[in-house]
DRENGUPA-975806 format. One line per 4 residues: number of its first residue (from 0); their letters; for each residue x, y, z of N, C-alpha, C. Coordinates in nm, 3 decimals, always signed. Layout:
N
NUM = A = X:Y:Z:X:Y:Z:X:Y:Z; ...
//
This chain:
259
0 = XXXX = +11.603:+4.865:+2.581:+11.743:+4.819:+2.582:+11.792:+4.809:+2.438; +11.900:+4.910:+2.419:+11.917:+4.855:+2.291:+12.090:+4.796:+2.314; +12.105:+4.700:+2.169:+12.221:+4.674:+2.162:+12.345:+4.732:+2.136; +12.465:+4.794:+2.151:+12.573:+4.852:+2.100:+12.667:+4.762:+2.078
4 = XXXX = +12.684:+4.746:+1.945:+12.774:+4.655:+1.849:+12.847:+4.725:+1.795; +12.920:+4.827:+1.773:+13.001:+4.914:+1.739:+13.138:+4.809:+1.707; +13.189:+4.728:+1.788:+13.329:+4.633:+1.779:+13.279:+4.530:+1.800; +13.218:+4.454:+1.768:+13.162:+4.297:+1.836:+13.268:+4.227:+1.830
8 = XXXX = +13.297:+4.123:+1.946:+13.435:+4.087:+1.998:+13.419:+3.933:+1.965; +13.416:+3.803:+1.911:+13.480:+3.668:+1.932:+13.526:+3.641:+2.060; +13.520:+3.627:+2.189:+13.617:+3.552:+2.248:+13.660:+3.406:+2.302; +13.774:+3.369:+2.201:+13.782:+3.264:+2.161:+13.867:+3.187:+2.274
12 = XXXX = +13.923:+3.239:+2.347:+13.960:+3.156:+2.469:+13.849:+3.088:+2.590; +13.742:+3.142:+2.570:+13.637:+3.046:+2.649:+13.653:+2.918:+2.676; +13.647:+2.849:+2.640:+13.668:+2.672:+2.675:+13.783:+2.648:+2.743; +13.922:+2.726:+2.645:+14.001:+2.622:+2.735:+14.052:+2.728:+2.883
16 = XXXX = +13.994:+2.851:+2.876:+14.012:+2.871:+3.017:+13.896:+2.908:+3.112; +13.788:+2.850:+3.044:+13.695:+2.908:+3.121:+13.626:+3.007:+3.187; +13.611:+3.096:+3.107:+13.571:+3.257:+3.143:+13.448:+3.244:+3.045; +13.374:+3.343:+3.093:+13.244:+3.345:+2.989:+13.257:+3.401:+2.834
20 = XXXX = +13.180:+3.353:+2.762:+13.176:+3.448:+2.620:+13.114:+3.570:+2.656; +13.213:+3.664:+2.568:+13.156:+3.831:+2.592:+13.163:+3.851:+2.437; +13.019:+3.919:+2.411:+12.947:+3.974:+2.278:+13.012:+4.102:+2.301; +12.918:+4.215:+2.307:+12.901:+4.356:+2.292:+12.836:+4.380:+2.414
24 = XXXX = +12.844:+4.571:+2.416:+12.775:+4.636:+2.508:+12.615:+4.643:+2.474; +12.591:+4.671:+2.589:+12.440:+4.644:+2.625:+12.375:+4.812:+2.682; +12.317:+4.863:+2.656:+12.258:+4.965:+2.763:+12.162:+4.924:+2.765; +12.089:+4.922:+2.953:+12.053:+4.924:+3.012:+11.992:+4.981:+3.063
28 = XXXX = +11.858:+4.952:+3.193:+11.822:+5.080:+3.270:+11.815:+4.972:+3.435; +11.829:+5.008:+3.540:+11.815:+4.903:+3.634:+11.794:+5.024:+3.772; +11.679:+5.010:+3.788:+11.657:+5.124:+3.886:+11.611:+5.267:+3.839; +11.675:+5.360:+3.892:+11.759:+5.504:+3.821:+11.854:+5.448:+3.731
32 = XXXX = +11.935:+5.376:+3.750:+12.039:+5.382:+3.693:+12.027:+5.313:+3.550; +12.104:+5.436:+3.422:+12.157:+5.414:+3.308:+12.250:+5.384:+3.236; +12.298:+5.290:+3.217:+12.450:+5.169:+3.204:+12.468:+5.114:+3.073; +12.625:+5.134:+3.031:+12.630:+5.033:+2.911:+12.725:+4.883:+3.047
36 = XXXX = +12.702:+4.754:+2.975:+12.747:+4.657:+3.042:+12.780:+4.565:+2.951; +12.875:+4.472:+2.958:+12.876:+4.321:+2.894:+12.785:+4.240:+2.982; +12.676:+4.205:+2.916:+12.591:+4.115:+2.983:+12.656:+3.945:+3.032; +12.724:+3.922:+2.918:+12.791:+3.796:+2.954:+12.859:+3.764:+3.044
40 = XXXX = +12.939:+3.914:+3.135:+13.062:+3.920:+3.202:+12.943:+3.971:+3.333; +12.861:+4.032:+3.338:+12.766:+4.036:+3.455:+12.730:+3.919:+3.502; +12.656:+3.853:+3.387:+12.626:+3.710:+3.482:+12.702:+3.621:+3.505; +12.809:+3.641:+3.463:+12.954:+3.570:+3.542:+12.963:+3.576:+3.655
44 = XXXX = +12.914:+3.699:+3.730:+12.913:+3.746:+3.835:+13.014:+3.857:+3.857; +13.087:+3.963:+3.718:+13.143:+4.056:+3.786:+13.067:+4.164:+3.740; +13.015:+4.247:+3.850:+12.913:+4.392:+3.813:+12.945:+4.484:+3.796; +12.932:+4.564:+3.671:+13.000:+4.659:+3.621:+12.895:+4.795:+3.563
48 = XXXX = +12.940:+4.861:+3.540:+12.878:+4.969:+3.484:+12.985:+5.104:+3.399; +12.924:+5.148:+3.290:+12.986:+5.258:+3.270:+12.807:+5.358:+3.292; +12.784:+5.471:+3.341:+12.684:+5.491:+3.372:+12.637:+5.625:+3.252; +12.528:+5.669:+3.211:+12.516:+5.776:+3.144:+12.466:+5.891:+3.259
52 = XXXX = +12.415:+6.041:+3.220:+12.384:+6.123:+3.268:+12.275:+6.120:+3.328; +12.166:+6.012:+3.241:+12.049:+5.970:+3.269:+12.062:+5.923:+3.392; +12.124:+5.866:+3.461:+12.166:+5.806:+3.634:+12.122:+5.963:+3.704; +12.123:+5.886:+3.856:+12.118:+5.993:+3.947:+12.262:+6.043:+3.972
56 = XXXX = +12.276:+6.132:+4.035:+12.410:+6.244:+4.032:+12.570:+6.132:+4.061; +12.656:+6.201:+4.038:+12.775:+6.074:+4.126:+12.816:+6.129:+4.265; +12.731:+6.162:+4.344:+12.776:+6.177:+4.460:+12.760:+6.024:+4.518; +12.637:+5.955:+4.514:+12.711:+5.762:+4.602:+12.664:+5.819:+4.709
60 = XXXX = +12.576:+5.929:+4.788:+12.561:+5.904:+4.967:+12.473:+5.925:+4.986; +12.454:+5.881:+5.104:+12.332:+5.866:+5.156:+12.201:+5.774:+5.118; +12.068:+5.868:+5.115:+11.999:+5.724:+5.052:+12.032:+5.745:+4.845; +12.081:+5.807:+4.804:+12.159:+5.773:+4.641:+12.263:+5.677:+4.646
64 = XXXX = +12.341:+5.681:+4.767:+12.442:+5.554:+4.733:+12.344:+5.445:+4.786; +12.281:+5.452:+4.888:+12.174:+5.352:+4.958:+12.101:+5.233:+4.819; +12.030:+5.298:+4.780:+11.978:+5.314:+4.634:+12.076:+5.214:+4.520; +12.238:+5.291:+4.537:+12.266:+5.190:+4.415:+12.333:+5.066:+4.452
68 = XXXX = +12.352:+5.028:+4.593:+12.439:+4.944:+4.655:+12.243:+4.823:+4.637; +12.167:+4.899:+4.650:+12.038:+4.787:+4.657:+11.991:+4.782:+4.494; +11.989:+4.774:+4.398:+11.988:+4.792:+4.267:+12.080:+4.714:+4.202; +12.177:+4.721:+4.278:+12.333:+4.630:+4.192:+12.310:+4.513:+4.297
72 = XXXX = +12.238:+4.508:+4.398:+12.294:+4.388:+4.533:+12.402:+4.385:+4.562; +12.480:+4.516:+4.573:+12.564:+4.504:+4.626:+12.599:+4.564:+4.792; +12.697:+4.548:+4.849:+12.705:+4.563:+5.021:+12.769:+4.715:+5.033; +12.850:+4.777:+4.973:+12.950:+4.854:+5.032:+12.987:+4.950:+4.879
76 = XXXX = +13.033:+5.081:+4.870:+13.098:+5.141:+4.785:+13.227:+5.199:+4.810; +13.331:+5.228:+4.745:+13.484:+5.295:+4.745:+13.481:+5.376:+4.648; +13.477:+5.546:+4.710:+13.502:+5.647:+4.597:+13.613:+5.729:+4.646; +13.742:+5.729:+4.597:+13.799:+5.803:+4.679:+13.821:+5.985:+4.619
80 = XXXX = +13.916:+6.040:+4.637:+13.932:+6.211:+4.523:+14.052:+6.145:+4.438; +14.005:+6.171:+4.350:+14.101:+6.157:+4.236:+14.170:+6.253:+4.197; +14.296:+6.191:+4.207:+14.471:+6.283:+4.187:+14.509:+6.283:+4.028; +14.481:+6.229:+3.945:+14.546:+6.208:+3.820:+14.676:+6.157:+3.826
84 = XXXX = +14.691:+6.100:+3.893:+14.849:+6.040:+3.901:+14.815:+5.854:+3.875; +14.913:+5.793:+3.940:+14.887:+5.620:+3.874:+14.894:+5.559:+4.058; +14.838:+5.603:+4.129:+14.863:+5.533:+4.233:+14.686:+5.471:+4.249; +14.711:+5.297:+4.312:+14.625:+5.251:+4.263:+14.604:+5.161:+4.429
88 = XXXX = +14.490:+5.165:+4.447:+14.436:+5.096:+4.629:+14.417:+4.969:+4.611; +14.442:+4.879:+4.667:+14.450:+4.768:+4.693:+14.338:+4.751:+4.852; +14.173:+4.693:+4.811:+14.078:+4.766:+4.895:+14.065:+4.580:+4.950; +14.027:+4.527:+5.088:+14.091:+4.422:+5.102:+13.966:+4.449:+5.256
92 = XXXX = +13.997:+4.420:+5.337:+13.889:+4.397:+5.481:+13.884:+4.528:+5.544; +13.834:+4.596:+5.511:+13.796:+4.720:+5.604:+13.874:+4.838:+5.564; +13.919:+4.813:+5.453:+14.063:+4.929:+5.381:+13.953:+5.022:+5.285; +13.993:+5.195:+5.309:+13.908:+5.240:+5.275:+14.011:+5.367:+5.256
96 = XXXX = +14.057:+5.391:+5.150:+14.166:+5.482:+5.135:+14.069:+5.617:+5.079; +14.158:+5.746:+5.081:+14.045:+5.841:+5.069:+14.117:+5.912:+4.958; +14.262:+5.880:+4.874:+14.317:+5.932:+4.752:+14.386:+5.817:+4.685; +14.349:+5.863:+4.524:+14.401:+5.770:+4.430:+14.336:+5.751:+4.323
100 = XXXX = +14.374:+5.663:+4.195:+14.326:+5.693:+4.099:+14.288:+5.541:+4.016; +14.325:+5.443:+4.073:+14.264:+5.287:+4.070:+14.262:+5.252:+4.171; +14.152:+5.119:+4.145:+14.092:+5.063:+4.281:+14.123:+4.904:+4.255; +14.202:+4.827:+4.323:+14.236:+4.670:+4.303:+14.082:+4.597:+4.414
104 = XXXX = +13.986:+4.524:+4.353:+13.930:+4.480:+4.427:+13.936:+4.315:+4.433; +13.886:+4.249:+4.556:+13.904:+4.070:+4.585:+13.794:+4.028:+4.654; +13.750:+4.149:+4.764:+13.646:+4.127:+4.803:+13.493:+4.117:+4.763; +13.439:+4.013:+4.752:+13.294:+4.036:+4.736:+13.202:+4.103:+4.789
108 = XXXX = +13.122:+4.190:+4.692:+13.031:+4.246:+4.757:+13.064:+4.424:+4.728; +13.192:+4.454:+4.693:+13.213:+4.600:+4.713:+13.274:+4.702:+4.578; +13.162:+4.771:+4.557:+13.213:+4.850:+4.459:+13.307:+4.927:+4.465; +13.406:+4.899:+4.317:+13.472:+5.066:+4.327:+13.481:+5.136:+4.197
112 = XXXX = +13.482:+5.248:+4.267:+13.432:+5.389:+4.212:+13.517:+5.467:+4.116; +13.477:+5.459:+4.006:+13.548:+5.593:+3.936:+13.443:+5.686:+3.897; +13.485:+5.810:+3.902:+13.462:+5.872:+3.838:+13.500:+5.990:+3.685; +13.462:+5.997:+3.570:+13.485:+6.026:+3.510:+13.403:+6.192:+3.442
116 = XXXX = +13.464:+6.258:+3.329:+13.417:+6.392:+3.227:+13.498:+6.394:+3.153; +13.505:+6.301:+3.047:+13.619:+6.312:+2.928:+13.722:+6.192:+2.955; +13.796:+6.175:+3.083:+13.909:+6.107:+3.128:+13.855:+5.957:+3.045; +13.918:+5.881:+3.037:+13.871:+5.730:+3.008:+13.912:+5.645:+3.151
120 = XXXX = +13.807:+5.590:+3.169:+13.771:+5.468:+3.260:+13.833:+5.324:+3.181; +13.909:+5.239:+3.289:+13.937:+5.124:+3.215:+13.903:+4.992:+3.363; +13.875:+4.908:+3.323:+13.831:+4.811:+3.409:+13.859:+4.666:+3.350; +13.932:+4.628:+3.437:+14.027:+4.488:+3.407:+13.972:+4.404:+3.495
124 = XXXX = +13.904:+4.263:+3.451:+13.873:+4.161:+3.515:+13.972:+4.024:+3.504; +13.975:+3.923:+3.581:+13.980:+3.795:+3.604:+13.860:+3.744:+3.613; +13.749:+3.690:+3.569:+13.672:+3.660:+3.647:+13.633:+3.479:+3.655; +13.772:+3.440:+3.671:+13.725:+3.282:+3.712:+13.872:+3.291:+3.836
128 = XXXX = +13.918:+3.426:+3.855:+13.987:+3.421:+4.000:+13.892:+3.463:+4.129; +13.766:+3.533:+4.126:+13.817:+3.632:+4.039:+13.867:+3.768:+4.117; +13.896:+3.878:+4.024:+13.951:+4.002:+4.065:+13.932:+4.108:+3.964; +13.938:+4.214:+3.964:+13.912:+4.319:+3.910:+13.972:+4.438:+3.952
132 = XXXX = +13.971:+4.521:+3.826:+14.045:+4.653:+3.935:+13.988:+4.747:+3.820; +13.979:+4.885:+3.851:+13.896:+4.992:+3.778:+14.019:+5.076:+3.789; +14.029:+5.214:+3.687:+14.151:+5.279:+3.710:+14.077:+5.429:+3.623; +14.127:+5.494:+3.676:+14.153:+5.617:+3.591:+14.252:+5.710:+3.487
136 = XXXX = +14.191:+5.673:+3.357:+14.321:+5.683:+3.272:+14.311:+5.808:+3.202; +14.299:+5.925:+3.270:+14.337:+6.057:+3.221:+14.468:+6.047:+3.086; +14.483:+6.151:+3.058:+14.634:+6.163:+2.987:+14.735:+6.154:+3.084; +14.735:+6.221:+3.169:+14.864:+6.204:+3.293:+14.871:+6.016:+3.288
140 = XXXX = +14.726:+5.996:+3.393:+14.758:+5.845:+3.453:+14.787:+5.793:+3.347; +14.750:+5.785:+3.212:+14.785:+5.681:+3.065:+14.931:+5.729:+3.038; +14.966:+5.845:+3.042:+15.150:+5.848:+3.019:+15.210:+5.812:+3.133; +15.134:+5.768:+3.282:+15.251:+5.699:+3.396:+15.203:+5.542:+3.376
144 = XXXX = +15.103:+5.497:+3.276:+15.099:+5.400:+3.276:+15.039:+5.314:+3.360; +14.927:+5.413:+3.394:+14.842:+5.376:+3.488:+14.757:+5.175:+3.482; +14.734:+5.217:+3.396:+14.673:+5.065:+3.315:+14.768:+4.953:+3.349; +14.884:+4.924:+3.301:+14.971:+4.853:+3.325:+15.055:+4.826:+3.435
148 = XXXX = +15.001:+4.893:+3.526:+15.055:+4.924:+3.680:+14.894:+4.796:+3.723; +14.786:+4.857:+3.684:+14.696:+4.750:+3.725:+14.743:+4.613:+3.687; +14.755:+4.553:+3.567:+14.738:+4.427:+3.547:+14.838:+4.369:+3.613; +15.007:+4.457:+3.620:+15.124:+4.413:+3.721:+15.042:+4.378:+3.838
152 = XXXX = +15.002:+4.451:+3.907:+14.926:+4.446:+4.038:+14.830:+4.318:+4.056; +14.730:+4.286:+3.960:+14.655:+4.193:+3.968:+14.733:+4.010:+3.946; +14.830:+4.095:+3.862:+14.902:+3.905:+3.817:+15.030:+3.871:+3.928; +15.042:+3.959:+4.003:+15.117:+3.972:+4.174:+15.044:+3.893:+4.249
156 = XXXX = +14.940:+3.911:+4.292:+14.767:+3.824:+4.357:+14.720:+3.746:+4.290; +14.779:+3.709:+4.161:+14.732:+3.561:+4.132:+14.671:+3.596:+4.017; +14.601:+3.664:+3.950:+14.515:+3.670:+3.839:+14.592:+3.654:+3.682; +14.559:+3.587:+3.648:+14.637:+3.549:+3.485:+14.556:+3.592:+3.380
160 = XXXX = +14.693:+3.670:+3.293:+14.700:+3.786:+3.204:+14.600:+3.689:+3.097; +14.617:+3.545:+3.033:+14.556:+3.500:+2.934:+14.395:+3.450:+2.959; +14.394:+3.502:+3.085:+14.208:+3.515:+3.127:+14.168:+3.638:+3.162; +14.255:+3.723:+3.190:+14.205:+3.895:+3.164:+14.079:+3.929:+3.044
164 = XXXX = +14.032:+4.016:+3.076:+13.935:+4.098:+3.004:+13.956:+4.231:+3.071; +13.967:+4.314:+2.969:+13.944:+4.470:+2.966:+13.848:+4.584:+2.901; +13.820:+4.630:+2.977:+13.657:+4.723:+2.917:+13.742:+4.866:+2.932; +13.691:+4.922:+2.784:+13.700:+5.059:+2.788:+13.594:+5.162:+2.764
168 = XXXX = +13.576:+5.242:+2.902:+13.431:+5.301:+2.892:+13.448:+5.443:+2.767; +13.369:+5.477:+2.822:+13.307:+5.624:+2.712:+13.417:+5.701:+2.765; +13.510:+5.829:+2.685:+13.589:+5.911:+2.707:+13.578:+6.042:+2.607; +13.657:+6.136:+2.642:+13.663:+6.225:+2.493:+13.752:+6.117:+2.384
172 = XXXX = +13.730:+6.093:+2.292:+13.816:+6.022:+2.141:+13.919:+6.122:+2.100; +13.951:+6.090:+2.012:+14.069:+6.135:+1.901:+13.962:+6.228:+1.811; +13.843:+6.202:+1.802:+13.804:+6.304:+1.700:+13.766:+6.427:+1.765; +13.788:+6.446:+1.895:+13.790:+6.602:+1.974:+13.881:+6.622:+2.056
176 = XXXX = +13.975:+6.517:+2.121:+14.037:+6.570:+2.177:+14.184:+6.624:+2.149; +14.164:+6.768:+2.157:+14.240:+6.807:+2.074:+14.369:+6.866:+2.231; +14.504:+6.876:+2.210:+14.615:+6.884:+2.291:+14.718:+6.933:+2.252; +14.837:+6.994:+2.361:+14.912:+7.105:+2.295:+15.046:+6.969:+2.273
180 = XXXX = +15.140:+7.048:+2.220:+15.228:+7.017:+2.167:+15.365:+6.927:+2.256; +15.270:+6.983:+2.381:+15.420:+6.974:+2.495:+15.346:+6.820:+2.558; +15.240:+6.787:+2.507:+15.132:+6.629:+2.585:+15.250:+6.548:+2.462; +15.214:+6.573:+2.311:+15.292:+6.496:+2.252:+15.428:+6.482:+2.335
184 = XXXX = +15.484:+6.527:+2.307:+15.645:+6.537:+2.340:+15.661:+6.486:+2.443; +15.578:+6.476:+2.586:+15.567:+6.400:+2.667:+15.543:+6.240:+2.649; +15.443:+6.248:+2.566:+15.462:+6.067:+2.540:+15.530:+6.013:+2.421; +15.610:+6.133:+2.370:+15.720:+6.022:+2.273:+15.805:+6.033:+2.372
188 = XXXX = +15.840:+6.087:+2.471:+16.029:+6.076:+2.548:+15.941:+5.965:+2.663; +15.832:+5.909:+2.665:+15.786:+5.782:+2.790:+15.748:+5.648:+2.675; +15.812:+5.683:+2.522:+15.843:+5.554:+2.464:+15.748:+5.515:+2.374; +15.585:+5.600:+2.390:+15.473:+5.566:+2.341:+15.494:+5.619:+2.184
192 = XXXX = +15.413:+5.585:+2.071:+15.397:+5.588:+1.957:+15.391:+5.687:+1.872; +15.397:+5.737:+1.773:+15.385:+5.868:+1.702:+15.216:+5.824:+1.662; +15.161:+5.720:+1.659:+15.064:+5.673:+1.577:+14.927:+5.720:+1.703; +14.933:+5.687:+1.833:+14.824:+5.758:+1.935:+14.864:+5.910:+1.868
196 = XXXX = +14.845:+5.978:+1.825:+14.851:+6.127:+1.746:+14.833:+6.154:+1.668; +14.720:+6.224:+1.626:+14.699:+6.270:+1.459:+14.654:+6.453:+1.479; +14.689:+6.455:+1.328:+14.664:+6.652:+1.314:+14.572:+6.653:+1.161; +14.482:+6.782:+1.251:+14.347:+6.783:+1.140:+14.344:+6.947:+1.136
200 = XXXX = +14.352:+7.015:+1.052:+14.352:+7.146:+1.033:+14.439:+7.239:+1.145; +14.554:+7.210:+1.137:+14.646:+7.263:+1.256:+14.605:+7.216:+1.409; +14.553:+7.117:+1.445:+14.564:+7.095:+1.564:+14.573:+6.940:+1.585; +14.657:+6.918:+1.747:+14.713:+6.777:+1.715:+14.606:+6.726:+1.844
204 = XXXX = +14.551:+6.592:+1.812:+14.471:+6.478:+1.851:+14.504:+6.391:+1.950; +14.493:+6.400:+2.052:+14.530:+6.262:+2.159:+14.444:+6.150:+2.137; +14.512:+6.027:+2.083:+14.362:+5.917:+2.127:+14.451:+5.825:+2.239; +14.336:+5.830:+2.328:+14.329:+5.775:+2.460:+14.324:+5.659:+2.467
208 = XXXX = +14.171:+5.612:+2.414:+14.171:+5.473:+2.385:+14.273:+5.423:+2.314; +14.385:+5.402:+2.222:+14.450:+5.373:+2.138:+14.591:+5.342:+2.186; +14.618:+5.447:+2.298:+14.748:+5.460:+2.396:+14.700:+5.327:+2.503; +14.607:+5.356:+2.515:+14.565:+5.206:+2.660:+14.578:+5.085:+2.597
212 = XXXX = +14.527:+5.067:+2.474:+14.531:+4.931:+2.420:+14.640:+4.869:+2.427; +14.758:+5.021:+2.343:+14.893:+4.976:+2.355:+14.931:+4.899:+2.458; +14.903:+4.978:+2.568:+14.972:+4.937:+2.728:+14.919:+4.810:+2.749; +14.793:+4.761:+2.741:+14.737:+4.667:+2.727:+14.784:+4.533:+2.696
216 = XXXX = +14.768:+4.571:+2.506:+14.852:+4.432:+2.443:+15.000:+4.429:+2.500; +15.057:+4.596:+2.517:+15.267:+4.547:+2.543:+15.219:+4.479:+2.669; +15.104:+4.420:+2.773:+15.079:+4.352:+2.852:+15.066:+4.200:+2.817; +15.033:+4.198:+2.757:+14.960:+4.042:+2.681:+14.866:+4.031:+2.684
220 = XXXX = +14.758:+4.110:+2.740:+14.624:+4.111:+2.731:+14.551:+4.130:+2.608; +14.476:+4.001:+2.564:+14.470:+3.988:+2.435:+14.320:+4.029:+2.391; +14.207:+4.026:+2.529:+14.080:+4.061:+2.504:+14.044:+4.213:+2.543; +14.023:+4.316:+2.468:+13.966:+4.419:+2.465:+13.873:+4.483:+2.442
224 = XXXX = +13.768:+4.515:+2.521:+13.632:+4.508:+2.494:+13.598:+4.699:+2.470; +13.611:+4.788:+2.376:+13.573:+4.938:+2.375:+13.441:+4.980:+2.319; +13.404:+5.095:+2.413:+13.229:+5.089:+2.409:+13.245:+5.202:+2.299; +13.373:+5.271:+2.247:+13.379:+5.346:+2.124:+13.302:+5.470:+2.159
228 = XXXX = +13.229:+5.524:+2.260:+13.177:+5.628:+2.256:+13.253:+5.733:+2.282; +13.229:+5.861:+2.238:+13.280:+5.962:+2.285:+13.218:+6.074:+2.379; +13.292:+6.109:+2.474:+13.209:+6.193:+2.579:+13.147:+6.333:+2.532; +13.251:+6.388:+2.444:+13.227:+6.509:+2.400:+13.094:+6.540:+2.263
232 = XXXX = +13.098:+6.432:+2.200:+13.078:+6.431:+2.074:+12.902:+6.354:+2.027; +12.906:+6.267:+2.142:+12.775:+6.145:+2.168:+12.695:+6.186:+2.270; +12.643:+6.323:+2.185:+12.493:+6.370:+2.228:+12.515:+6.462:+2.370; +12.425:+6.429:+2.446:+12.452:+6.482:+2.577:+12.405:+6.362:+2.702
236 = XXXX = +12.453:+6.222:+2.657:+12.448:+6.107:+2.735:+12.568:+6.108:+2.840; +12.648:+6.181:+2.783:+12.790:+6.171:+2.921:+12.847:+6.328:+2.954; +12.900:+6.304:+3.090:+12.942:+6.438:+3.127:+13.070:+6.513:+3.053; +13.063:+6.593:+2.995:+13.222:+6.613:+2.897:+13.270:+6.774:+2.970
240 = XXXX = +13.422:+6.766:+3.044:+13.452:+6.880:+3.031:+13.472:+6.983:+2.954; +13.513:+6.947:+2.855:+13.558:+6.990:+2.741:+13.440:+7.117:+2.684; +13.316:+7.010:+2.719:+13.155:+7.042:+2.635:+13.102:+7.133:+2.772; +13.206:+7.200:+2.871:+13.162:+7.276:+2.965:+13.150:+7.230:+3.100
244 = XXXX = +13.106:+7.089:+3.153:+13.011:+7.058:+3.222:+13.152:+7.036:+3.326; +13.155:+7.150:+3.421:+13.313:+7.178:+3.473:+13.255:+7.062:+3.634; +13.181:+7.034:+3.683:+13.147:+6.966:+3.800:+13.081:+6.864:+3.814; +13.030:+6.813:+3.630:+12.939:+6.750:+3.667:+13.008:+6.623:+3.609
248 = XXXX = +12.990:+6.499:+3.692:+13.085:+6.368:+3.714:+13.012:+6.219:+3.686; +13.036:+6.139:+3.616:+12.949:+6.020:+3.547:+13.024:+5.923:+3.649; +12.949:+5.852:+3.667:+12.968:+5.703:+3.769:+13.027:+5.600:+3.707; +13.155:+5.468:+3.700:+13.190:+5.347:+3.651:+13.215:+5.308:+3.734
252 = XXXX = +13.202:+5.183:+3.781:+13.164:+5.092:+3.852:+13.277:+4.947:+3.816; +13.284:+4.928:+3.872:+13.310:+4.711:+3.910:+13.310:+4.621:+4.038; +13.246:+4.547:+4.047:+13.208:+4.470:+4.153:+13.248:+4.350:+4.191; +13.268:+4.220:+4.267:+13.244:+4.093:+4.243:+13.115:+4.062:+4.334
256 = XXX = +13.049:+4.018:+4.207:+12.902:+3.948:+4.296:+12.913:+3.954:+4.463; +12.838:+3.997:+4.546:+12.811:+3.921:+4.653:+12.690:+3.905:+4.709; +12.670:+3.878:+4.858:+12.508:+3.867:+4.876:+12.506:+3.719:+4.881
//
């Protein structure tokens, strides 16, 4: 197990609202499965994962999903096909939607599923409501504002923005992902920054992580937890389209304890 301290975080609202202290990421091994996690925010009781390649495949069925539902203790999984758009499930007693691109969870006991190859994974907790919701923040879903459609959603059901925590998993970065001219121009006329954009020997830079934060803080969400890795660039631990790997799909996860 080693430690990943890349951003080590303070969080200084602990006491007076009661949420756990969260350090840094952790990788892990628990089963098959290969995970960075906030340990602090696990034994809170919300179960999370961003998973590496080292995991078994992301298909989730049969005895492989069998496998990770008994590994996490958890009861049930939600993977649905992902659209790249911002529409986000609200998964509740027996609700089991089969398109979309975030997952709002309340129930204990049930994972939901993203899957990722480059896209960035973002996962927003409450966890002294608690609630959680996982999302998929492609470039599309991050220019409809996918992110901020979650936390609206969660502080609708009760969850408060000044006990939020947000995790940002492994994605392609700004130092490869490189994009045409017409992605810019798209997110300056939806209001976003000239500053998510940089140009390095004639070609211009999307950073992903950097656009979410935005959406984030213009949220009030003041704790941001990023595991800083890059999909493309950090070895061959994550699946990167970019780096070829046209089918092959990495597992993120969030849970609330059950059992």
């Amino acid at each position: 197990m080693d430690k990943y301290a890349r951003k080590p975080v303070n969080y200084s609202m602990t006491d007076r609202h009661g949420a756990p202290a969260v350090t840094g990421f952790v990788r892990e091994k628990k089963g098959d499965w290969e995970y960075y996690h906030l340990p602090e925010l696990t034994a809170g009781g919300i179960i999370h994962g961003f998973f590496t390649r080292k995991s078994p495949s992301s298909a989730l069925l049969g005895r492989e999903g069998e496998a990770f539902l008994d590994a996490f203790s958890l009861n049930e999984v939600v993977v649905m096909h992902q659209e790249h758009g911002h529409e986000i499930q609200v998964i509740g007693n027996g609700d089991r939607p089969a398109c979309g691109d975030g997952i709002l969870l309340y129930k204990r006991g049930i994972a939901g599923v993203i899957k990722t190859a480059d896209c960035l994974c973002v996962i927003l907790v409450d966890p002294c409501f608690p609630m959680a919701a996982i999302v998929h923040a492609g470039w599309r879903g991050t220019l409809q504002r996918i992110t901020s459609r979650a936390v609206d959603m969660m502080t609708e059901r009760g969850a408060a923005k000044q006990r939020m925590i947000a995790l940002m998993g492994p994605s392609i970065r700004s130092c490869c992902y490189v994009v045409g001219g017409e992605v810019r121009e798209a997110y300056l006329g939806e209001g976003f920054p000239e500053s998510i954009f940089s140009e390095k020997n004639g070609s211009l830079y999307l950073d992903l992580g950097k656009a979410n934060a935005l959406l984030l803080t213009d949220e009030g969400i003041e704790t941001v937890h990023d595991t800083g890795l890059c999909t493309c660039c950090t070895g061959d631990d994550f699946a990167s389209y970019r780096k070829g790997a046209r089918n092959a799909r990495q597992v993120n996860f969030v849970a609330i304890r059950g059992r």
